[in-house]
FISETOR-263268 format. One record per residue (C-alpha): residue in three letters; z, y, x; residue number from 1. Coordinates in steps of 0.1 Angstrom, whole numbers. Example, Ala and Ser with C-alpha at 12.3 -4.5 7.8 and 13.67 -1.06 7.14 Angstrom:
BEGIN
<ALA; <78; -45; 123>; 1> <SER; <71; -11; 137>; 2> 
***
This chain:
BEGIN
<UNK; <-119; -63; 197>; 1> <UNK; <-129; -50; 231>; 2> <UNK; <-128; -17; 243>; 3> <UNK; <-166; -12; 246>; 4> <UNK; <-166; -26; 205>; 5> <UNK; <-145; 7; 203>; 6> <UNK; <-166; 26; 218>; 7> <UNK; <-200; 14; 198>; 8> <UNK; <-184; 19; 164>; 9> <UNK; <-174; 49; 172>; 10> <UNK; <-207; 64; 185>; 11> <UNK; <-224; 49; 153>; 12> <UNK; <-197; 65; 131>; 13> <UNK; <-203; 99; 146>; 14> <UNK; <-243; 99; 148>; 15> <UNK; <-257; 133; 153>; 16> <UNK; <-224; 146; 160>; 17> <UNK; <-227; 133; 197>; 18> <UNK; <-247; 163; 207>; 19> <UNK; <-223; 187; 211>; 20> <UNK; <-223; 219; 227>; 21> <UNK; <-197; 217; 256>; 22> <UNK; <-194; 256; 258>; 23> <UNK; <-185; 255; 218>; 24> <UNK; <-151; 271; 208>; 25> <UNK; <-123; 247; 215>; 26> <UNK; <-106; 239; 183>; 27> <UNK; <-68; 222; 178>; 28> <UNK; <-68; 200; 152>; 29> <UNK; <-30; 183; 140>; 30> <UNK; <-26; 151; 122>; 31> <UNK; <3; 138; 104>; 32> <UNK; <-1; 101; 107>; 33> <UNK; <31; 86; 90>; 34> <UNK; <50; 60; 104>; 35> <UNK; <50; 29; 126>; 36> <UNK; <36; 7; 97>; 37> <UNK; <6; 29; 95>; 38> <UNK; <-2; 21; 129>; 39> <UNK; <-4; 58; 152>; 40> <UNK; <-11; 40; 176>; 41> <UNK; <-40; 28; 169>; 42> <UNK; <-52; 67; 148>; 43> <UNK; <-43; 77; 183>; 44> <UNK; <-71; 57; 198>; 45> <UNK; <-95; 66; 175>; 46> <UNK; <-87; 103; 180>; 47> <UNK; <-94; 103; 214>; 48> <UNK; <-126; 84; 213>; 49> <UNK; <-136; 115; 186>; 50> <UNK; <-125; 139; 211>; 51> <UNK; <-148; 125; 239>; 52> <UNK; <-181; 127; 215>; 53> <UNK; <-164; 160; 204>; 54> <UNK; <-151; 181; 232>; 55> <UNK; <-148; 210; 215>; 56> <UNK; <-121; 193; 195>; 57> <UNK; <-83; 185; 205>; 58> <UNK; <-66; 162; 182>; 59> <UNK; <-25; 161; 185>; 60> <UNK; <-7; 140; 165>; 61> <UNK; <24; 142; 144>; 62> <UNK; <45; 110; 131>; 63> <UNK; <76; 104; 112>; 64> <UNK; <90; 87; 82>; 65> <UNK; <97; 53; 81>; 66> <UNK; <90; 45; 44>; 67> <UNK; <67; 62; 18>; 68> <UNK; <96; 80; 3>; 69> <UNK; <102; 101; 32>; 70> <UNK; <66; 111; 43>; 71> <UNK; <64; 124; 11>; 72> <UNK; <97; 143; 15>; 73> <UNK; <84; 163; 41>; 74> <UNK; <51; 164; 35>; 75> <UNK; <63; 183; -1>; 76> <UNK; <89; 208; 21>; 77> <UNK; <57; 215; 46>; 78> <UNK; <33; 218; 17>; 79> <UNK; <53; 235; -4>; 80> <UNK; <60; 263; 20>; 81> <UNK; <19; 268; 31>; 82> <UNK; <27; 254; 63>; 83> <UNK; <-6; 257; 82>; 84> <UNK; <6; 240; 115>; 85> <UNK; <-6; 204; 102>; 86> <UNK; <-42; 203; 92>; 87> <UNK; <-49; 172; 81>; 88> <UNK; <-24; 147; 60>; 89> <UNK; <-22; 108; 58>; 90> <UNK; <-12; 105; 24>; 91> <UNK; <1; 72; 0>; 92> <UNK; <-24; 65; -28>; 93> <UNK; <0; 79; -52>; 94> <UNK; <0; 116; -38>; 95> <UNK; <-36; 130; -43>; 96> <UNK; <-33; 136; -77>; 97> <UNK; <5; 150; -70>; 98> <UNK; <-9; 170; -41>; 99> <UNK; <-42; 181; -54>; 100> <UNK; <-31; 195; -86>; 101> <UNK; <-5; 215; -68>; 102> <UNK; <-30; 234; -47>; 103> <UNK; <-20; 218; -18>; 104> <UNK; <-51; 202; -7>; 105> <UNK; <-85; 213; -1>; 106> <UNK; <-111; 202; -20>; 107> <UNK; <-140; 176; 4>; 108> <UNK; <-173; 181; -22>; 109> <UNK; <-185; 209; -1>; 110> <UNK; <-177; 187; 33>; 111> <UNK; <-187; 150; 17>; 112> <UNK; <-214; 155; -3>; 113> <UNK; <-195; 153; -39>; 114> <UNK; <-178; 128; -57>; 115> <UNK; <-205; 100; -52>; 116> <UNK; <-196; 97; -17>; 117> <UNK; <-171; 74; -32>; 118> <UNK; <-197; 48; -44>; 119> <UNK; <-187; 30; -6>; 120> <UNK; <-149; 22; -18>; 121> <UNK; <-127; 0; -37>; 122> <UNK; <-128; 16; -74>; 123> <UNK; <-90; 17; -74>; 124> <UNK; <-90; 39; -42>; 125> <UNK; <-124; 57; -53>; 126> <UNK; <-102; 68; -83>; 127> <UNK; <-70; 77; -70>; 128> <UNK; <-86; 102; -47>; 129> <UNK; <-109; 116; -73>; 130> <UNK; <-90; 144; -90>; 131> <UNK; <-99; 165; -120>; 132> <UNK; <-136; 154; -108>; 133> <UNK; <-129; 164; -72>; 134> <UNK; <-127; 149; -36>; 135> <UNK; <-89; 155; -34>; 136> <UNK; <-86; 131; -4>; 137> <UNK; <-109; 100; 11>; 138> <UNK; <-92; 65; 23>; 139> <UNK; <-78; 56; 53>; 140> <UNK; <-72; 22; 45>; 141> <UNK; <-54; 0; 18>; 142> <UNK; <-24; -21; 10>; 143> <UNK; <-13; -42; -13>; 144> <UNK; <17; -64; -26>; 145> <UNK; <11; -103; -13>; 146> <UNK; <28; -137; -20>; 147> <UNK; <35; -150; 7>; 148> <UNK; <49; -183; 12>; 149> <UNK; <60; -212; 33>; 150> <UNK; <29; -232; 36>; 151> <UNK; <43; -263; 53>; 152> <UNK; <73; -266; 29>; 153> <UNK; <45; -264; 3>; 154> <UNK; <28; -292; 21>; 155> <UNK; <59; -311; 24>; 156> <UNK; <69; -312; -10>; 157> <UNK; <31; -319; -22>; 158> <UNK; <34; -288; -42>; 159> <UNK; <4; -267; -54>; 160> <UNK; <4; -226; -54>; 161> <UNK; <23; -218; -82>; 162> <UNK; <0; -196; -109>; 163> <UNK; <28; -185; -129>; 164> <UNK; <63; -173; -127>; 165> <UNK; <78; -202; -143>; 166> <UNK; <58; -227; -120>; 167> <UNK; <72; -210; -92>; 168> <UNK; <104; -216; -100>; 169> <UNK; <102; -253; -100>; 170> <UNK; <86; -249; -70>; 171> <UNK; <112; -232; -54>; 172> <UNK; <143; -254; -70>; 173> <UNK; <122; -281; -56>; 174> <UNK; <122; -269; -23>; 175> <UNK; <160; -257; -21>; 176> <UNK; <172; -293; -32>; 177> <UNK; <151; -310; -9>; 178> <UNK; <163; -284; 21>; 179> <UNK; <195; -286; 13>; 180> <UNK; <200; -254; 29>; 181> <UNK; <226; -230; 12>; 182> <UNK; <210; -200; 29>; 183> <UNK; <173; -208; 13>; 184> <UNK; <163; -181; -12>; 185> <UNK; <131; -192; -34>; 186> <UNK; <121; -159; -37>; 187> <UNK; <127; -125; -21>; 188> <UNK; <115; -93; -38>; 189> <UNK; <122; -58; -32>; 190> <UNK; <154; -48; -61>; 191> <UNK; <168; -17; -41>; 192> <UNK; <162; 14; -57>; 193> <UNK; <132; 22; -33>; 194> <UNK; <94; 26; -40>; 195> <UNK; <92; -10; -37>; 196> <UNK; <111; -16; -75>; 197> <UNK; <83; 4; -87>; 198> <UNK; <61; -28; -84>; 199> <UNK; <86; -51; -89>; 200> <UNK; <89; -35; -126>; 201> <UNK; <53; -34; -130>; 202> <UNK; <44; -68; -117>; 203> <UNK; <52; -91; -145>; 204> <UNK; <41; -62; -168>; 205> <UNK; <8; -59; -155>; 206> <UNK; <2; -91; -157>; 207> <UNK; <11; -95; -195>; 208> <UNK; <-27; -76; -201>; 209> <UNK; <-6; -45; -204>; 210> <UNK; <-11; -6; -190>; 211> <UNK; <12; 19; -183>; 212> <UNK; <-7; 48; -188>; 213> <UNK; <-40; 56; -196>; 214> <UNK; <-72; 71; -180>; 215> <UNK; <-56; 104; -183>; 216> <UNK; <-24; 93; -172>; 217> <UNK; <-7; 93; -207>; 218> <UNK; <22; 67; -211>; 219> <UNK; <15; 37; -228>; 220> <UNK; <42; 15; -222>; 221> <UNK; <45; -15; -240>; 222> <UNK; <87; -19; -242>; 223> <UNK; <87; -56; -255>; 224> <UNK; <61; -65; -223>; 225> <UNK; <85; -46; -200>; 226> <UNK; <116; -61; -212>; 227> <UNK; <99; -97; -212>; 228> <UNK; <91; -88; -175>; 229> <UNK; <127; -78; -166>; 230> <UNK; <145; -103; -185>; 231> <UNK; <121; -127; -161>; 232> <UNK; <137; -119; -128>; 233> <UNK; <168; -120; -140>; 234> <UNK; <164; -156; -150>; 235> <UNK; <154; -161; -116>; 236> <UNK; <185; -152; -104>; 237> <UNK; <203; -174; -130>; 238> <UNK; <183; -202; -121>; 239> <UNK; <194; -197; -86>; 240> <UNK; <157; -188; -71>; 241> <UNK; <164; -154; -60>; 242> <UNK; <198; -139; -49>; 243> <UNK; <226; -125; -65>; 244> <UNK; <226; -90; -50>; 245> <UNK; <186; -87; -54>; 246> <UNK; <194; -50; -66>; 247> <UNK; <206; -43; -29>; 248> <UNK; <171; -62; -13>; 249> <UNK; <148; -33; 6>; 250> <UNK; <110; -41; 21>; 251> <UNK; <125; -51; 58>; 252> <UNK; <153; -68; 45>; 253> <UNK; <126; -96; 29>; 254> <UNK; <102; -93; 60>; 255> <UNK; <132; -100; 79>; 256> <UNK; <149; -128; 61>; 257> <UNK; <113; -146; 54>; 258> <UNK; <106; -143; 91>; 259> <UNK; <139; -161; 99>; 260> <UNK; <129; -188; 77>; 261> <UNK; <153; -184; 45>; 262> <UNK; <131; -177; 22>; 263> <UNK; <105; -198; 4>; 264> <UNK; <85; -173; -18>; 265> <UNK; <84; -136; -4>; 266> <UNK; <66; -105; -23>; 267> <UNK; <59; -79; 2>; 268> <UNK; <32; -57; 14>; 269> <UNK; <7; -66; 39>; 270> <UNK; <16; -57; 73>; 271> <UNK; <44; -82; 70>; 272> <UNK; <17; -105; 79>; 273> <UNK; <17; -93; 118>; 274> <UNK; <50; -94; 119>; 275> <UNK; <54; -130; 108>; 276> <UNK; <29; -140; 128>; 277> <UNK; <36; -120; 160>; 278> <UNK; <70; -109; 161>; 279> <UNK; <89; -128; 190>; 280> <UNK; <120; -139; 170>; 281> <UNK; <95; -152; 141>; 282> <UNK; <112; -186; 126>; 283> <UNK; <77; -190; 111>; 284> <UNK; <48; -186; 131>; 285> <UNK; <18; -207; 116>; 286> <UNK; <37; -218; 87>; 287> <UNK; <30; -189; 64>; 288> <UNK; <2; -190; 37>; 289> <UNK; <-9; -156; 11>; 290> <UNK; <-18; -162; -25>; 291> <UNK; <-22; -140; -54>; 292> <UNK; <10; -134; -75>; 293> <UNK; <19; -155; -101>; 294> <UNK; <12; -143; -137>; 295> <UNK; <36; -146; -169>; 296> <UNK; <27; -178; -189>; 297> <UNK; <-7; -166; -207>; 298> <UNK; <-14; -140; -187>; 299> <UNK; <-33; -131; -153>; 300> <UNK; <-24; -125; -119>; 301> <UNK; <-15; -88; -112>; 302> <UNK; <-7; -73; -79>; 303> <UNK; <2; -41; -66>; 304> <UNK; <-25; -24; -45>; 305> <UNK; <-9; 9; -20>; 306> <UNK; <-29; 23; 3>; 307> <UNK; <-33; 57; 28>; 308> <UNK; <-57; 87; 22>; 309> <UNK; <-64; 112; 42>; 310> <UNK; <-65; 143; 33>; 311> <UNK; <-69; 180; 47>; 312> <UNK; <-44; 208; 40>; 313> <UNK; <-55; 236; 17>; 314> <UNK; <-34; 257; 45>; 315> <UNK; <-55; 244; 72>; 316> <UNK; <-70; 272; 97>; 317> <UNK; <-97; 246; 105>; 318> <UNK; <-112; 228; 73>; 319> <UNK; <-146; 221; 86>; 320> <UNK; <-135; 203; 114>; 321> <UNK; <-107; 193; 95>; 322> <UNK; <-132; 174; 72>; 323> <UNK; <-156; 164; 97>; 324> <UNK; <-130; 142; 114>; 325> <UNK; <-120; 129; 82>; 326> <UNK; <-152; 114; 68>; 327> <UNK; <-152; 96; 106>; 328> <UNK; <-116; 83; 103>; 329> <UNK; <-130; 67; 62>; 330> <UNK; <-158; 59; 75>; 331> <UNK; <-167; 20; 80>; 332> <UNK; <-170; 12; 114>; 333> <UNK; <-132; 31; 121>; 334> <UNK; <-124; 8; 85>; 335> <UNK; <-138; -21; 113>; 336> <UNK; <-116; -13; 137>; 337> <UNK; <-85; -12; 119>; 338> <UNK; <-88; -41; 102>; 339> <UNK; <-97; -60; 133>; 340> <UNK; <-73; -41; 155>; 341> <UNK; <-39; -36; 135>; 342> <UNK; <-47; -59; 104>; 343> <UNK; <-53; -30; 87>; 344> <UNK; <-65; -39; 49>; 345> <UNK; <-99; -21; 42>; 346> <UNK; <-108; 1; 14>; 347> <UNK; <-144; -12; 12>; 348> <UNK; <-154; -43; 4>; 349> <UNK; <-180; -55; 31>; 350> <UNK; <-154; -54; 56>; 351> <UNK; <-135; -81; 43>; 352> <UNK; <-163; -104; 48>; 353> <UNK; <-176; -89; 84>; 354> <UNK; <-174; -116; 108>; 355> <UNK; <-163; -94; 137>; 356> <UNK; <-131; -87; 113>; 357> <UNK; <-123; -121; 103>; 358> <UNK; <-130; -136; 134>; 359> <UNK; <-95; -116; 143>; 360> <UNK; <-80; -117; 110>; 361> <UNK; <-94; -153; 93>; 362> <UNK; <-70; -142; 61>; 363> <UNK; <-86; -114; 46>; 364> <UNK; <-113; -136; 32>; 365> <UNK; <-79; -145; 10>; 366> <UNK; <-67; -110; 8>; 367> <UNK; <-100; -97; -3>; 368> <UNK; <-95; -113; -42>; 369> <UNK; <-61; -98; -41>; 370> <UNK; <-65; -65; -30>; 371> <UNK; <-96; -59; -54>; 372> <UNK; <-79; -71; -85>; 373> <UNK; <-47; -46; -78>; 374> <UNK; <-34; -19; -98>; 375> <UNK; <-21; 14; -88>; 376> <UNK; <10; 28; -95>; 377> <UNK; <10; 54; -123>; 378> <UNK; <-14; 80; -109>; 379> <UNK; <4; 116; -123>; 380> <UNK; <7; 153; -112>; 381> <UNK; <47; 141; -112>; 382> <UNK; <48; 110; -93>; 383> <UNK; <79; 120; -76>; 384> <UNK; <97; 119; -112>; 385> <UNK; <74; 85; -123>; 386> <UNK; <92; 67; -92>; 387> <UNK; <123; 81; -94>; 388> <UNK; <129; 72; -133>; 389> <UNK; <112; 36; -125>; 390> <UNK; <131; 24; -91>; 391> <UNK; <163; 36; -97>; 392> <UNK; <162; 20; -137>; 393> <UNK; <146; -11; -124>; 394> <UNK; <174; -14; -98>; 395> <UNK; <199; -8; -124>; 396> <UNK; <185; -35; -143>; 397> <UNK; <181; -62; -119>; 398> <UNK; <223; -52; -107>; 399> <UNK; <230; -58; -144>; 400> <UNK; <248; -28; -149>; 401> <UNK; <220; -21; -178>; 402> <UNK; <204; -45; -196>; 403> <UNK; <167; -52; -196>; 404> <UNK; <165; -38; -232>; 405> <UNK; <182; -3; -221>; 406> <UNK; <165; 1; -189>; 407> <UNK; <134; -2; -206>; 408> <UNK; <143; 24; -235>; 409> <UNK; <156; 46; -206>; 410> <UNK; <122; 47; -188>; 411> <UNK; <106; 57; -219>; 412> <UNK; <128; 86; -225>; 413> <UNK; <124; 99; -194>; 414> <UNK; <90; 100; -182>; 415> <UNK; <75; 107; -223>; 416> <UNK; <81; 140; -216>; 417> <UNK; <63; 137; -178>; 418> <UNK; <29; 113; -190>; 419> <UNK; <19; 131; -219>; 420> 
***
């Protein structure tokens, strides 16, 4: 996308705010941003083209954190203390509710217009930002768990996408026997005990028909559906389709082994896309195809959605500015420029099929089916406890030092007393 593209969706994103004052107040707006994944970078060009129809604004920027679980370790020592040095947040889809019900966040009705304002998104994102009927935060843009997978070695083998987990592991044997390559996983997925193994338990789960928790965030776990689900990668390993040590596999280690070209079948989020397809040591450049996960036999594809919100500090100095910048930064044309910029998954749905986006990015019309069919990760007041019990259990399970029957019972006792 051209600079000048910039420019236009920026000036039709801001509207009336063009006209303003140059003698106004100067005010200093900070931004947490996260980490290289959610692209700075490119928030940083967005910023400054605010700050040029907003000179009476000054936007610095604050990153830090490579993975989910660390933004949210600092963002809950800075928000805990009432830090007002950061006014504005860019938050994973599992924190508003967290956040919000902690008094951390300020409350966008006043600035947005209500709760409708959230007609324009996703309904998984429209609800993880609505809290206790409130605007807790409004989305940046979205994520979700993909399949991705070597399309030539499909090709070569005259193999179809797998639709379920038990096709995909003929696929796979297939492949590896034909390769004859020792080093060639069939699958990769995420075992370590990292946010990552949160999905990887609920996976095969969701896609049984089954819930976690409720509208109200209640527990409903289903332990024979669970166990089914965990017993199912384990067999994988058996079979020889995923790795022995899978417990010990993090995000970048699959990104990393897929793009080398040793793995067949890899579940990861998607801005492993860019990297396979940019990344100058990439083994597999043009070779990479994205369909939705395979379901267990009788069931339905389920995948994983994550996303970034942003939100504004309930410590902020500055909240109407604070929320004025925010509805431009969720707005669609910056949602536009993301996507076409940085591969950036939207959060609304007429994105997916602008022609300006998938001129630059020609697989989001696959990613759009994907990404609207996802489930979030239990949405509770105690996430932080909901991922711990989860990953480290999950992890535990797939190292076989519990069995899927335990791991399960485990979960259960632990978070009853935390989804209730």
């Amino acid at each position: 996308m051209k600079r000048r593209t910039l420019h236009t969706l920026i000036a039709m994103a801001l509207g009336a705010t063009l006209s303003i004052s140059a003698h106004a107040q100067q005010t200093s707006l900070r931004v947490f941003s996260g980490g290289q994944n959610q692209r700075p970078d490119l928030m940083r060009k967005l910023f400054d083209e605010y700050q040029k129809a907003n000179p009476n604004v000054k936007i610095d920027i604050e990153t830090g954190g490579a993975t989910s679980e660390l933004q949210r370790q600092y963002l809950s020592t800075v928000l805990n203390a009432k830090d007002s040095a950061i006014d504005i947040y860019l938050i994973d889809i599992v924190n508003p509710a967290q956040y919000f019900s902690a008094g951390w966040l300020e409350p966008l009705d006043a600035y947005v217009g209500g709760s409708s304002v959230m007609k324009t998104y996703l309904p998984v994102y429209a609800q993880a930002n609505i809290v206790n009927g409130k605007v807790a935060a409004m989305p940046a843009f979205a994520d979700a768990m993909f399949m991705y997978y070597r399309k030539d070695l499909l090709e070569k083998y005259i193999i179809k996408e797998p639709k379920t987990w038990d096709e995909l592991a003929v696929a796979a044997k297939k492949i590896q026997e034909g390769e004859k390559n020792p080093n060639l996983q069939g699958l990769s997925i995420q075992g370590a005990p990292i946010e990552g193994a949160v999905c990887t338990f609920l996976l095969p789960y969701w896609s049984q028909g089954k819930a976690f928790n409720d509208a109200s965030g209640k527990m409903t776990l289903d332990k024979e559906a669970a166990t089914k689900g965990m017993d199912m990668w384990l067999k994988l390993v058996d079979q020889g389709v995923m790795k022995k040590n899978i417990a010990e596999v993090t995000t970048p280690a699959t990104v990393n082994e897929f793009k080398a070209g040793q793995v067949a079948f890899a579940i990861n989020w998607g801005f492993a896309w860019d990297r396979f397809k940019d990344d100058a040591d990439s083994q597999v450049k043009g070779k990479v195809g994205v369909m939705p996960l395979p379901a267990m036999a009788g069931g339905k594809s389920a995948t994983c959605v994550g996303g970034w919100q942003w939100a504004v500090s309930a410590f902020s100095k500055s909240k109407v500015e604070s929320a004025k910048l925010v509805q431009f930064l969720a707005s669609t044309n910056s949602s536009k420029f993301l996507a076409a910029e940085g591969s950036l998954l939207p959060t609304i749905q007429s994105v997916y099929t602008d022609p300006d986006v998938l001129k630059q990015v020609p697989w989001f019309k696959d990613a759009a089916n994907v990404v609207t069919a996802g489930q979030a990760r239990p949405i509770s007041a105690q996430y932080g406890q909901v991922s711990d019990a989860i990953r480290t259990t999950t992890s535990a399970i797939l190292a076989r030092t519990k069995t899927p029957a335990e791991g399960v019972a485990e979960i259960e006792g632990r978070l009853s007393r935390v989804m209730r």
